[in-house]
N, C-alpha and C positions, 0 to 999 in steps of 0.2 A: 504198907510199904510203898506205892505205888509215889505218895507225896514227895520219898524221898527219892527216886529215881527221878523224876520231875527233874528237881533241885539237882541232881545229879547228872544232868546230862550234860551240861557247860563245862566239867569237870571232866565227864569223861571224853568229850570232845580233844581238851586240850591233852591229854596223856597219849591220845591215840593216834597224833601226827607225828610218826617216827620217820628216822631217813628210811630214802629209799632204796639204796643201795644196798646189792646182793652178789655174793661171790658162787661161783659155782663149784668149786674146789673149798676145803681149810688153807687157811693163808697161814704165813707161807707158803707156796706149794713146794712139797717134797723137802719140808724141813722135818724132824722127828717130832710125835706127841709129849708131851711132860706128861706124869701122873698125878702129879697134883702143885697145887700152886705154894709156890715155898712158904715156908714159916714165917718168915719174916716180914711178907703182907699179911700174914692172918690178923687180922683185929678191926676198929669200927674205927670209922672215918669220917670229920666234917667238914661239909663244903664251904672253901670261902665263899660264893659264890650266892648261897643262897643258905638255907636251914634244912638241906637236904642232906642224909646219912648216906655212906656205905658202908655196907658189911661185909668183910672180906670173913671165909674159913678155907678148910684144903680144897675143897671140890663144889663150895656154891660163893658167888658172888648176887647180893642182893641189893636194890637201893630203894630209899625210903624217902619220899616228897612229899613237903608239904604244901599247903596252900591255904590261901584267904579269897571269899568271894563276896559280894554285896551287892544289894539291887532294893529296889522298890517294889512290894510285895506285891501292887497292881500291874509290873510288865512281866511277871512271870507265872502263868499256867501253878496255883498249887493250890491243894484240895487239901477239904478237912483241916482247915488251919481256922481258927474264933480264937483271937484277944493275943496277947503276950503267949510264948512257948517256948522249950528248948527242947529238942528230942538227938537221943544221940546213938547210932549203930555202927554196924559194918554191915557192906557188903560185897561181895566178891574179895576184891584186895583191896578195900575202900575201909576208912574208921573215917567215921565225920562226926559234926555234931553242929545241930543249925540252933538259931535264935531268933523268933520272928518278935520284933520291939517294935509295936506303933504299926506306922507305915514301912517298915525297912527288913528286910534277914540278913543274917548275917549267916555266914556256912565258913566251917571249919574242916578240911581235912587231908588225912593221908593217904599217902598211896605205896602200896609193893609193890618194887618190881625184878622179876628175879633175872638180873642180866646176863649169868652164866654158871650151866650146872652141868657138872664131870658125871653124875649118874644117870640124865638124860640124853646122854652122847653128845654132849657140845666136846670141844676138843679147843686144848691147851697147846701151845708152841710158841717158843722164845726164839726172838730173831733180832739182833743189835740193839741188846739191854732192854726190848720191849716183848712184854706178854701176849698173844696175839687170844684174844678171846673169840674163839670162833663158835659162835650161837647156831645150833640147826634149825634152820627153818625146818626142811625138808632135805629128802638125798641129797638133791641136785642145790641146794639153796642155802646157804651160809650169810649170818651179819656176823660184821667184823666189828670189834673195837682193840683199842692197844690199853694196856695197862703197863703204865712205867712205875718207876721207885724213885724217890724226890727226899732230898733232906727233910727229914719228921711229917713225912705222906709219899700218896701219889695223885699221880692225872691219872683222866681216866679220857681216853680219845675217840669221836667217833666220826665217819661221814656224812656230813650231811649237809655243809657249806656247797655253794655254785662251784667256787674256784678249787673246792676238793675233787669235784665230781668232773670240773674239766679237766685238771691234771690229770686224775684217772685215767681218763678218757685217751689225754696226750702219750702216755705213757706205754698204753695197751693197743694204740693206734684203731681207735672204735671210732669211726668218723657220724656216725647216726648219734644223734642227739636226743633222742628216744629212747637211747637203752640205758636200763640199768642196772645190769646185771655184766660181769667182767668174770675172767680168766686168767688174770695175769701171771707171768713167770717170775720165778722168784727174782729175776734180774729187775725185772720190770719192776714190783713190788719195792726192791730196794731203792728207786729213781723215785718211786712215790713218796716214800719216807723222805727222801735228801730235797726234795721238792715241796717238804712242810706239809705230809700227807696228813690223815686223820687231824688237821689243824681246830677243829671246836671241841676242846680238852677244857674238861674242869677239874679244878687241885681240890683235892680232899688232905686233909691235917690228920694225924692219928690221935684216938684222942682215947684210945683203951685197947 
């Protein structure tokens, strides 16, 4: 297995740079919890965006990416490899499946990822027609995303743009530019939204 983590590490590179932002409360603060997410988002979703899934049910939201990688077999570190091969596994939340032809590989694969689960204590609240998917890190430590409802799909919204993170920042009047971690009031919170908050939103189509 060791070849394929090799292979796998450019992969797991790019899945691993998520925003940085973290709330220290559920956002809204001091809006009520929903117990689960309506009916009417339950089902599977395609990105236009890319060939990326989501999977909406009552209480987990999951998404599933994919990718293509290529390279030259002599600038990458891979062992145990003689002549033409294709070998194909999982690991962790990985399905791939490589091709090594000639001089070149070729790597195929997916990724899970479970953006929000109601049995792991994440927590649900609706605030001006938008889902607030509050992810726990820890006690103290929340990622937010919004989840809207869109003619035949939804967006799905998250932080992670400069000018999300300044607004933020304007909003909750956090003058260090260092931090990244907020408190804001639900007032505050609403000035984010009317400000084009969570603005790096990808539409998903329903497509079951």
């Amino acid at each position: 297995m060791m070849r394929v983590k090799i292979i796998l590490l450019a992969t797991l590179i790019l899945v691993s740079c998520g925003d940085l932002v973290r709330f220290e409360e559920p956002q809204p603060a001091g809006q009520s919890n929903e117990k689960r997410i309506p009916q009417n988002l339950v089902g599977q979703y395609l990105s236009l965006g890319d060939s990326s899934k989501l999977i909406i049910a009552n209480g987990l939201i999951i998404k599933y990416s994919v990718s293509h990688f290529s390279d030259l077999v002599d600038s990458i570190e891979v062992k145990n490899i003689e002549g033409d091969t294709t070998f194909s596994g999982t690991e962790d939340k990985f399905r791939f499946e490589v091709v090594v032809k000639e001089d070149s590989i070729f790597q195929h694969w997916g990724y899970y990822d479970t953006l929000f689960n109601l049995a792991e204590g994440d927590i649900l609240r609706k605030y001006k027609g938008h889902y607030f998917l509050n992810d726990r890190i820890s006690e103290n430590s929340w990622r937010v995303m919004i989840l809207t409802k869109i003619d035949h799909g939804v967006t799905l919204g998250t932080i992670s743009k400069k000018d999300d993170i300044d607004n933020l920042r304007a909003v909750t009047e956090t003058k260090s530019d260092t931090i990244f971690s907020f408190r804001p009031t639900k007032t505050e919170m609403k000035k984010f939204l009317k400000g084009k908050g969570f603005s790096d939103r990808d539409t998903f189509f329903k497509v079951k």
